[in-house]
Each structure stands twice: as C-alpha cells, then as structure tokens.
Kinemage of the C-alpha trace (Angstrom):
@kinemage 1
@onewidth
@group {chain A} dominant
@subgroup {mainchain}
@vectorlist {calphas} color= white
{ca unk a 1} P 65.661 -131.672 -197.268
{ca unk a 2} L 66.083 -129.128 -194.300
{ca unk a 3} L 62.446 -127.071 -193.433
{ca unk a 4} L 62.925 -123.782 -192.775
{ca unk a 5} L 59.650 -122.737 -192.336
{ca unk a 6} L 60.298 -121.792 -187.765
{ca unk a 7} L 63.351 -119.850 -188.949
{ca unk a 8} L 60.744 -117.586 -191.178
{ca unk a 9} L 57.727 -117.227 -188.469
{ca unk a 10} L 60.805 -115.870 -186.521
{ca unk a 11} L 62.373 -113.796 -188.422
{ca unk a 12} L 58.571 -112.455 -189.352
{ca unk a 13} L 57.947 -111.972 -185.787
{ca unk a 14} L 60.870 -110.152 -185.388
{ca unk a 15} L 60.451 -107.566 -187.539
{ca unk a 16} L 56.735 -107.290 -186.995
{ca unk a 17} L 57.825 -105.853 -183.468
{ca unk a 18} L 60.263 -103.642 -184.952
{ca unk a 19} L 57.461 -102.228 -187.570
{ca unk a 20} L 55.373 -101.969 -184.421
{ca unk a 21} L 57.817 -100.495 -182.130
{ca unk a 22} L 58.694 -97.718 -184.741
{ca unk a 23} L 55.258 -96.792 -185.569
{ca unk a 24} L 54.263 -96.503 -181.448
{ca unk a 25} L 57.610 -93.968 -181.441
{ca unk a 26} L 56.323 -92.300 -184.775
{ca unk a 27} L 52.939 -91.627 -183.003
{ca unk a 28} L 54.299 -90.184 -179.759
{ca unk a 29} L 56.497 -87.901 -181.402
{ca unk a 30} L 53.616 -86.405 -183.200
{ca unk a 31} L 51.654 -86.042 -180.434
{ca unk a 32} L 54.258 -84.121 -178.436
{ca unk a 33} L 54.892 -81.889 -181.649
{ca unk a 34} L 50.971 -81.002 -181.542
{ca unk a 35} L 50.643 -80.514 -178.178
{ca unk a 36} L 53.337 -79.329 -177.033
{ca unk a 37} L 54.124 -76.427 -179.429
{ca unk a 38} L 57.694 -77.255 -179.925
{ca unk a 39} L 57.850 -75.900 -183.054
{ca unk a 40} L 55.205 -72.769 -182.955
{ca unk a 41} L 56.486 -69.302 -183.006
{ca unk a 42} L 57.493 -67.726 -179.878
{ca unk a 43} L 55.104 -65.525 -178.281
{ca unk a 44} L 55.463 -63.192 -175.742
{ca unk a 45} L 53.249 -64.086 -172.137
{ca unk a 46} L 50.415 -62.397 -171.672
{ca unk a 47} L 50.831 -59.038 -169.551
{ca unk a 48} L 49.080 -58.414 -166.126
{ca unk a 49} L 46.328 -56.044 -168.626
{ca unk a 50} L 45.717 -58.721 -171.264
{ca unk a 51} L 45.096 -61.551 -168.253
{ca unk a 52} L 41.266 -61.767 -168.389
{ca unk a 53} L 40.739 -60.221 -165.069
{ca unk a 54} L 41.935 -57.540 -165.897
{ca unk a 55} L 40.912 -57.010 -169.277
{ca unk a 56} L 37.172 -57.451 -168.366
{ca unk a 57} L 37.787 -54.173 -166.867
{ca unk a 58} L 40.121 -52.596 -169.549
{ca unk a 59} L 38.101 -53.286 -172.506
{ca unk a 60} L 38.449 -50.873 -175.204
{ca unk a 61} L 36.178 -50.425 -177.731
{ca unk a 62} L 36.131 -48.182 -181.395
{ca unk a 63} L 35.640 -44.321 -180.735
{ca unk a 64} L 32.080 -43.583 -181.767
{ca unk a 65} L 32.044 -39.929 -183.629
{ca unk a 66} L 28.864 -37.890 -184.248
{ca unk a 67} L 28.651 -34.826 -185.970
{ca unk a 68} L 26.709 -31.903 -183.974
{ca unk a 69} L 23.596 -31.146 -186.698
{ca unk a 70} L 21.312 -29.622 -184.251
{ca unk a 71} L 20.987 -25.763 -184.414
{ca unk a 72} L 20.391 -23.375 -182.911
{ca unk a 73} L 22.971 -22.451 -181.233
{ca unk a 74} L 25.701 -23.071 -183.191
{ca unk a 75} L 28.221 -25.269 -181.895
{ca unk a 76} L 32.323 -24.869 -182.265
{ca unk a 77} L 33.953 -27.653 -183.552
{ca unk a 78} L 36.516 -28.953 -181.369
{ca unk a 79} L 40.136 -29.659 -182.360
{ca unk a 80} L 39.322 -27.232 -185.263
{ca unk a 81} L 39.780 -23.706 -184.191
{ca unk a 82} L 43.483 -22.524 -183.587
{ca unk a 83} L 44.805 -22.527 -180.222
{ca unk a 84} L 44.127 -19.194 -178.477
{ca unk a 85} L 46.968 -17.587 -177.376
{ca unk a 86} L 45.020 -16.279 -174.337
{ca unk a 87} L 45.248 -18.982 -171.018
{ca unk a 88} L 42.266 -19.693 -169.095
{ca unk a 89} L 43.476 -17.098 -166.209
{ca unk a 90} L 43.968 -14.386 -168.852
{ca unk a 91} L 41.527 -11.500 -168.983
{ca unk a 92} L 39.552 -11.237 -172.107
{ca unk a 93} L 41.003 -8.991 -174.546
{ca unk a 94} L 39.822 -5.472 -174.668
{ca unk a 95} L 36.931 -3.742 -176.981
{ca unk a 96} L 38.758 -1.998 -179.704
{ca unk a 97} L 37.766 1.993 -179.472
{ca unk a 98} L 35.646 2.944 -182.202
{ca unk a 99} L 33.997 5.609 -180.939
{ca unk a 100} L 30.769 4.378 -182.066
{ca unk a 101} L 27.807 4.502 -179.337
{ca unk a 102} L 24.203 3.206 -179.083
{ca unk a 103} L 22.980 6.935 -180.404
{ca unk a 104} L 24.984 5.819 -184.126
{ca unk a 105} L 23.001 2.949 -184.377
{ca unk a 106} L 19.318 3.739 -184.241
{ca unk a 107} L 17.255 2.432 -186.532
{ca unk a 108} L 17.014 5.561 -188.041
{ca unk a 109} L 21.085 6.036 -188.339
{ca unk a 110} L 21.255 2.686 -189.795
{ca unk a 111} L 18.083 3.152 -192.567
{ca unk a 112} L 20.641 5.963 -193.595
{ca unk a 113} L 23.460 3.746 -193.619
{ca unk a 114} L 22.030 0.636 -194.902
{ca unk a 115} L 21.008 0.599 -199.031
{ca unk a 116} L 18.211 -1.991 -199.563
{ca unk a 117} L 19.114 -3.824 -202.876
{ca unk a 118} L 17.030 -7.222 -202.645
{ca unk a 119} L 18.136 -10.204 -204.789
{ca unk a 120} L 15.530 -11.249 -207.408
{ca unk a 121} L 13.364 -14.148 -206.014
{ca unk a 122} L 14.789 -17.850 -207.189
{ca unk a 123} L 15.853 -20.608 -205.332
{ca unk a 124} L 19.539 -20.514 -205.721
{ca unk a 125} L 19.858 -16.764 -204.058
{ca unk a 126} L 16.721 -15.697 -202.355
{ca unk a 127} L 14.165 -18.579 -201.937
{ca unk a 128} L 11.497 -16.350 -200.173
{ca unk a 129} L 11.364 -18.916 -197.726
{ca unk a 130} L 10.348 -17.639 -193.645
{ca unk a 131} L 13.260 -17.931 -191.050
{ca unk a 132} L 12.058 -19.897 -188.222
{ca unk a 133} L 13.370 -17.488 -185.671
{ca unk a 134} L 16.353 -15.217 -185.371
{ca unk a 135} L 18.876 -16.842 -182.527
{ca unk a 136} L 22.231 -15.827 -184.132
{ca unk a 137} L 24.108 -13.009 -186.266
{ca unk a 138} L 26.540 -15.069 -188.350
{ca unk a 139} L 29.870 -13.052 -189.775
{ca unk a 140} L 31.973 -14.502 -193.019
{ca unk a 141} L 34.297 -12.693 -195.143
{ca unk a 142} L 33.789 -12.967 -199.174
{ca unk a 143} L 37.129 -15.080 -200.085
{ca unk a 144} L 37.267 -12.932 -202.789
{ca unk a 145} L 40.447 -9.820 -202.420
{ca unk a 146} L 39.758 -6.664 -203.243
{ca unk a 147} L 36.344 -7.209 -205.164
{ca unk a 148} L 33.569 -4.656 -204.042
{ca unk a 149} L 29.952 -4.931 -202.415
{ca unk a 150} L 27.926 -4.569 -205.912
{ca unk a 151} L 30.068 -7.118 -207.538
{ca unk a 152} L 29.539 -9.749 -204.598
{ca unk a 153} L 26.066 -8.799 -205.161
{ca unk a 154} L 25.951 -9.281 -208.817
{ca unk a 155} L 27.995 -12.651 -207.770
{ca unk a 156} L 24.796 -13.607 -205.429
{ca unk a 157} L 22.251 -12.208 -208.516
{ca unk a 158} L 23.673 -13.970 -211.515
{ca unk a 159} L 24.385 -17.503 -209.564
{ca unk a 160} L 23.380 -20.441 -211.573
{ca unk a 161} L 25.069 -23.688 -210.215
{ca unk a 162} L 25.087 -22.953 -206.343
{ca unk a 163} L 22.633 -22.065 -203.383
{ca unk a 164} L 24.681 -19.302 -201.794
{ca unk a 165} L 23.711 -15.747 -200.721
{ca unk a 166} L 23.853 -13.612 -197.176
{ca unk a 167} L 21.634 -10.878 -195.746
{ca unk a 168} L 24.169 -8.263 -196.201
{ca unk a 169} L 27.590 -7.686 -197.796
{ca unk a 170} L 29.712 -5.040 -196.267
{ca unk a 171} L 32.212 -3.062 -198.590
{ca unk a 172} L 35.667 -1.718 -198.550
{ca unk a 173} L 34.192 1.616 -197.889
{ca unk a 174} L 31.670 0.430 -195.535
{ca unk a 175} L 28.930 0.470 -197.039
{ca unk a 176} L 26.124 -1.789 -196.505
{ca unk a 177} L 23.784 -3.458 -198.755
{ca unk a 178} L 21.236 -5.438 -197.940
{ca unk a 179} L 20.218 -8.440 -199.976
{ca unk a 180} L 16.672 -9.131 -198.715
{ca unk a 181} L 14.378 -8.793 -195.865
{ca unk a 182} L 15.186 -9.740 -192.255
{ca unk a 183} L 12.808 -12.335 -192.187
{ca unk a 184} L 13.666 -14.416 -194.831
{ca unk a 185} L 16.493 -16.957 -195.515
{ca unk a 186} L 19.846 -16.736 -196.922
{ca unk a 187} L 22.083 -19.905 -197.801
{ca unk a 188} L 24.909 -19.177 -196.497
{ca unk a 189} L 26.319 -21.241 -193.353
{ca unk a 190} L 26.348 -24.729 -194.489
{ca unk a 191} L 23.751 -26.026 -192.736
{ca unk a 192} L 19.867 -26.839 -192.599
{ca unk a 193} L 18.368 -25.262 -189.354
{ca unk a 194} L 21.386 -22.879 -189.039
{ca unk a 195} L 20.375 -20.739 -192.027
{ca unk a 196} L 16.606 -20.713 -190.795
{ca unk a 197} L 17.611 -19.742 -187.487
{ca unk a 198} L 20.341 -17.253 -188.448
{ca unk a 199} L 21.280 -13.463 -190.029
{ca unk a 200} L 24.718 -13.512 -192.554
{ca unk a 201} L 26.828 -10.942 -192.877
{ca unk a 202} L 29.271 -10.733 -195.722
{ca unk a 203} L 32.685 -8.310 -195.442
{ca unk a 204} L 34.540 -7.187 -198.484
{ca unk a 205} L 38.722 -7.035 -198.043
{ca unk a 206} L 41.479 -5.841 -199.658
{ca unk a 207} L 43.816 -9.167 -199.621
{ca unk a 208} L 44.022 -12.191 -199.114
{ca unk a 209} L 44.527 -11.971 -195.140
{ca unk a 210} L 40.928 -11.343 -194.685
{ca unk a 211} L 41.406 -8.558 -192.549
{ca unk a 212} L 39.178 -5.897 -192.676
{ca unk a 213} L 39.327 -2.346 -193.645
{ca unk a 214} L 39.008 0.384 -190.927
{ca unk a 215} L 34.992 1.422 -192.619
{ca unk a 216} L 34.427 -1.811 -192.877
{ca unk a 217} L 35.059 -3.144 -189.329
{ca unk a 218} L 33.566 0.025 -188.110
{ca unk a 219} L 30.084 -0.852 -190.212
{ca unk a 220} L 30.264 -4.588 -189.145
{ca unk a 221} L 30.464 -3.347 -185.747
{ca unk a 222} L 27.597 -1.228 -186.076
{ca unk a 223} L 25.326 -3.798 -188.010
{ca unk a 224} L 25.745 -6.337 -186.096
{ca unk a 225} L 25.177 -4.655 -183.061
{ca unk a 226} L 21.921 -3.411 -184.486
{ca unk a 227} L 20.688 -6.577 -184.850
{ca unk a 228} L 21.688 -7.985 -181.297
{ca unk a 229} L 19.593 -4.987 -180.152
{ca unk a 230} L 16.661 -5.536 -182.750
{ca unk a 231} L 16.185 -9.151 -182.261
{ca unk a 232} L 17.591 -9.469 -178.194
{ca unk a 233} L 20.734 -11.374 -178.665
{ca unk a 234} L 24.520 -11.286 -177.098
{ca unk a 235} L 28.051 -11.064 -177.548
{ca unk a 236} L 27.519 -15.309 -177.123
{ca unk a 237} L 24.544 -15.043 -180.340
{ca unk a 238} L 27.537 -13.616 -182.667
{ca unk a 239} L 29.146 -16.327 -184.372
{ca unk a 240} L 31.310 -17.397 -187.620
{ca unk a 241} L 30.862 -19.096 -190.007
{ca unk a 242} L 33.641 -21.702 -189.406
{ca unk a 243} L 31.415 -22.032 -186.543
{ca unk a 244} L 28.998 -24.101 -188.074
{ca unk a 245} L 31.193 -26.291 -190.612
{ca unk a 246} L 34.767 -25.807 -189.724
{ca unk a 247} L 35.532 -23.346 -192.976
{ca unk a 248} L 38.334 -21.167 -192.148
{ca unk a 249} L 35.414 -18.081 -192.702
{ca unk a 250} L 35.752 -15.193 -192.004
{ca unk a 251} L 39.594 -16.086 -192.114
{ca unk a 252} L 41.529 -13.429 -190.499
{ca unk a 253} L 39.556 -14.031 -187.282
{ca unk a 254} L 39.578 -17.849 -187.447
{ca unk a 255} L 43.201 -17.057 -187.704
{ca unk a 256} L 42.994 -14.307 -185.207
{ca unk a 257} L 40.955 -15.750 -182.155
{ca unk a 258} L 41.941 -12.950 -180.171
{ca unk a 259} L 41.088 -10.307 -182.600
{ca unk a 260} L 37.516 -12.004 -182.706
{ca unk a 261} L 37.269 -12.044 -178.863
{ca unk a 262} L 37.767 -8.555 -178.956
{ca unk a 263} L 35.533 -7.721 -182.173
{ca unk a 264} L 32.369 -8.950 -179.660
{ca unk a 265} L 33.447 -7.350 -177.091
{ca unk a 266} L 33.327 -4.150 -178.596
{ca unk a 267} L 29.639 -4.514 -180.067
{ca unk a 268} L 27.274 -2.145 -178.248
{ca unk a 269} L 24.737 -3.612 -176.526
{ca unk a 270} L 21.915 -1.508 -174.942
C-alpha cells in the first residue's frame, strides 16, 4: 500500500500560502481604499481665503441685531424710511408759505384756537399718569379717511380693548381739540419712555393718501410750533411716529420725505 501522507502536507502547504498571500493583498487594498480616498467624493481645494492663514483673519461671524429702546430722542430706523429723493449736496427743501407768523401763535391766539375736551380718566385712554419731561412733539395721522375730530375723540373715549390716545387730534377744518393736559401721558407712539417723554398730535384726512387738508396743515403748523416754543425744542425735536416703530404714520409724509423736510422747516420758531 502506497502512503500518501508528504503528497498532503504539500499540497496543505501550498494552499496555506495561497490563503495567506490573498488575505496580505485583501488587507493592503483596504488600507489604500481608507487612506487614500480613492473612492470619496471629489472636493474642490481649499482657496487662498479658506487656507487657515488666512481665514484667522477673515473670520466671519452671525450679524448681531439690537433694537434701539432707549428714548428720548427718538431714533429713525434704518433701511425703513423711503429713499429721499433729495442727494446729500441738495439744499433742503423750502418752508411752504403759510403766512402764519410768531404773532398767530401766542398763547393767547392758540387758547382761542384750541377747544379743551379732556378724555375721562381710565387706563386705556388717559391714565393720569406724569410725563417725565417733554423732549419731542410727535405727529401721526388717524388711518381713518374722512372721519372727523369728535369722532376720533369719541374713538379715544369709548376704547375698551386697546391703550391708545394722543394729546390732540386735528380736524378737516382745523380745528383742534385737546384730549388732556400737557403734562400728562398719552399712548400713542409704541413705546415705553417715548410716550413719557413725548406730545402726540393726531391729523384728520380726507382719503386714504394721508395728506392733509389746507386748515389742517395750517393748524398742525401752528400747534406744533407752539409747543417747540412752550417747551424749547427744534425743527430736530419734531418727529413721526414711524419714527419710533417703523409704522408707515403719518403716511403721506413717510411716503413724502420731502414734503416732511419741508413741513419742519416751515414751523416758526422764535
């Protein structure tokens, strides 16, 4: 009987090394596919500004916004108001030619003009509370066409689901009423310290422009240029009421930068 048993070991051995061989080539290629990247997405090389000396000096980091709260004076919101038409080197637009003059608005030609009609004290109209001090005249325009001074009054008077009122509303006609005393504070601009620090003016109009009547331009003139000379403030102290929150109020001027450059420069000032 033949033994076969050295043919085996060999033929053992032999594939053994083959097993071996394989397994060495099996490990190489996965190293070279892991390190290597052969098969990761392409991606573009870094440019000169995302090398990291350069980007230590290119950094950018989130915008940080704030919101101006601190009032007096009132601050314009940038990127808000409509571009003016006017370019830096322009002159500012003239005053419009009223014909009124520091002798029409004496305190005693404005006690003639004004009618004191004082909102009943409650919190949503007329708090009774103290201003702190007087350091701007603030304009708006009702938002409602055509309605009159007493109804905007009534509107202040019969208010049950809102803090809103003003110092004065101005109507078609130009008349004048005046919703409580100078000293106390109105809500009406949207903000805290700017209605304890500030005077409202309401103006009735005819449509939905906003645009004033003739009377009552001429009587917002006037009042308002009362009060800069009462309390010492200037054309700068005269402000809107999108000034303070960004509310297209009073609407034909926020519309109308011009026409509101030339409103204050037509207030009398003594």
């Amino acid at each position: 009987m033949k033994r076969h048993f050295p043919r085996k070991r060999s033929n053992f051995a032999v594939d053994f090394a083959k097993f071996l061989f394989l397994f060495v080539i099996l490990i190489v290629a996965v190293f070279s596919v892991k390190y290597t990247g052969i098969f990761d997405p392409d991606t573009p090389e870094p440019t000169e500004s995302e090398t990291p000396s350069s980007s230590s000096h290119t950094e950018s980091r989130d915008p940080v916004f704030s919101h101006e709260t601190t009032y007096p004076p009132a601050t314009l919101l940038s990127g808000n108001r409509p571009p003016d038409n006017n370019n830096s080197t322009s002159s500012p637009p003239p005053p419009v030619d009223t014909g009124i003059t520091l002798s029409d608005i004496t305190d005693e030609k404005m006690a003639e003009l004004i009618a004191e009609r004082y909102l009943s004290i409650r919190s949503l109209s007329r708090s009774g509370q103290k201003l702190w001090s007087v350091q701007n005249i603030v304009v708006h325009y009702v938002a409602n066409p055509g309605t009159s001074a007493a109804q905007n009054w009534n509107y202040f008077e019969t208010q049950t689901d809102r803090s809103v009122s003003a110092h004065f509303i101005i109507g078609l006609d130009g008349e004048i009423l005046q919703l409580m005393p100078l000293d106390e504070v109105a809500w009406a601009v949207g903000s805290y310290q700017g209605n304890f620090t500030s005077i409202s003016i309401e103006c009735c109009h005819p449509d939905a422009s906003g645009e004033f009547t003739d009377a009552t331009y001429k009587s917002l003139i006037k009042l308002v240029s009362w009060l800069c000379n009462k309390f010492g403030l200037s054309q700068n102290d005269v402000r809107m009421h999108y000034d303070y929150t960004g509310k297209p109020c009073p609407i034909y001027f926020v519309s109308h930068p011009e026409e509101w450059e030339a409103f204050k420069n037509s207030l009398i000032l003594g």
